[in-house]
Residue frames relative to the residue before (quaternion, step in Angstrom):
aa qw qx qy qz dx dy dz
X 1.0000 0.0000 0.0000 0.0000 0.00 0.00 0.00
X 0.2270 -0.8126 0.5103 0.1663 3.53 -0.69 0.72
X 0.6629 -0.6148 0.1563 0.3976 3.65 -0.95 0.79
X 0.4435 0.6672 -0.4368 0.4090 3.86 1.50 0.32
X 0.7181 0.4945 -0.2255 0.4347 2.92 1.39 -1.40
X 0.6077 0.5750 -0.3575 0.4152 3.37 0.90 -0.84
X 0.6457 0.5122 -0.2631 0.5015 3.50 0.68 -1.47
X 0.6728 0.2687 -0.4619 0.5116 4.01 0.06 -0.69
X 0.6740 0.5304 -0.4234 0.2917 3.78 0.38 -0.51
X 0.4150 0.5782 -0.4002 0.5774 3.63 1.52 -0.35
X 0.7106 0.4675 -0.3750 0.3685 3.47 0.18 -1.23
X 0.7455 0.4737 -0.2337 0.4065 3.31 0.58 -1.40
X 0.8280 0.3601 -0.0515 0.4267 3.23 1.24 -0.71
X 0.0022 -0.8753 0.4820 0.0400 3.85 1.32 0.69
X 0.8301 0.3730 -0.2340 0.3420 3.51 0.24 -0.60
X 0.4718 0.4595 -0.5486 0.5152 3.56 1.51 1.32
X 0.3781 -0.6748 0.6321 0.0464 2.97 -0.58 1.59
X 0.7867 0.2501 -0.4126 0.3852 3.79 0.14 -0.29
X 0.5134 0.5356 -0.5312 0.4091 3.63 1.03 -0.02
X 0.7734 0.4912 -0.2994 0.2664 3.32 0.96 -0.95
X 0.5254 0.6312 -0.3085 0.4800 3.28 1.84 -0.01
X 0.6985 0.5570 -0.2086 0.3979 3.03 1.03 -0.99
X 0.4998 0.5933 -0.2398 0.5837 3.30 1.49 -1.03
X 0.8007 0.3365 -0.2704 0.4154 3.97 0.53 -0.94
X 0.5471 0.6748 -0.3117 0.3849 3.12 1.46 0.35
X 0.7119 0.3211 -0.2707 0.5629 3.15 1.83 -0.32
X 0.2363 0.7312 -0.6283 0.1212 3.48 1.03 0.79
X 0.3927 -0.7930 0.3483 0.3093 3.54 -1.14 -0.15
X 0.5496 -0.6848 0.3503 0.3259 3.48 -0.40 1.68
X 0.6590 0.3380 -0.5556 0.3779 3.99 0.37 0.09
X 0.2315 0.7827 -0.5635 0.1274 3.63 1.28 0.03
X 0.2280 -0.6644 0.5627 0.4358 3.91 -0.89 0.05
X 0.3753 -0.6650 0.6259 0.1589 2.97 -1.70 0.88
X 0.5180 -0.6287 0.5792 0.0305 3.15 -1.53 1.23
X 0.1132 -0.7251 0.6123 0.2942 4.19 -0.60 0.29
X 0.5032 -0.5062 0.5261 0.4623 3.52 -1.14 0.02
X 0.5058 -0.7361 0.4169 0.1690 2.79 -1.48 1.45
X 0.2166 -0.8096 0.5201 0.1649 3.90 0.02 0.77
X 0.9012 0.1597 -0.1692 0.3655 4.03 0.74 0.06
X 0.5600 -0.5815 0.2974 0.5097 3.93 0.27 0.67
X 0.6777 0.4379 -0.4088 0.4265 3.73 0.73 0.21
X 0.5485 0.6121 -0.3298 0.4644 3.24 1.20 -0.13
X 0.7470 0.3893 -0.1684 0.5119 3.16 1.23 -1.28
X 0.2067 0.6874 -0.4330 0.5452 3.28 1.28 0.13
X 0.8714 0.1832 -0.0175 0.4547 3.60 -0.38 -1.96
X 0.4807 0.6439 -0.4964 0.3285 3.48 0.85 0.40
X 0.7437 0.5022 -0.1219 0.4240 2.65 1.52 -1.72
X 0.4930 0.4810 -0.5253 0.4996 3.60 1.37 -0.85
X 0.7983 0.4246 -0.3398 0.2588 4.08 -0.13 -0.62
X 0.4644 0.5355 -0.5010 0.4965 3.40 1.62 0.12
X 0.5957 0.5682 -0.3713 0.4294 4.04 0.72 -1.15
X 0.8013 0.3188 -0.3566 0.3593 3.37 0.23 -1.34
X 0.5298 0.3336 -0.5761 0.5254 4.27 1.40 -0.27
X 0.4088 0.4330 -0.6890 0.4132 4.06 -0.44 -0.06
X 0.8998 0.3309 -0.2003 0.2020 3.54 -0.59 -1.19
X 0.3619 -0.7489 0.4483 0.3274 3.13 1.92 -0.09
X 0.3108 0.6503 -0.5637 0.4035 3.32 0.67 1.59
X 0.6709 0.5459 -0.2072 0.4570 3.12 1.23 -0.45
């Protein structure tokens, strides 16, 4: 299964916990990493940067 397939199958399928582990297992380590936001402005700018990868501004 390749990682499209896997991922839509996660989608389709939320409540396999080992696909969904397995699937986070091939994320990719140069991914950027995000801290947890600790104050509503943060989360604020988490979220403006989740919208702008939705829209593929990112």
């Amino acid at each position: 299964m390749s990682f499209t397939e896997l991922r839509a199958y996660v989608i389709e399928n939320r409540d396999d916990i080992e696909a969904l582990r397995f699937l986070m297992s091939k994320r990719d380590p140069n991914s950027p990493k995000y801290p947890a936001p600790m104050t509503d402005a943060e989360m604020q700018e988490q979220m403006e940067i989740i919208r702008r990868k939705i829209r593929g501004e990112l």
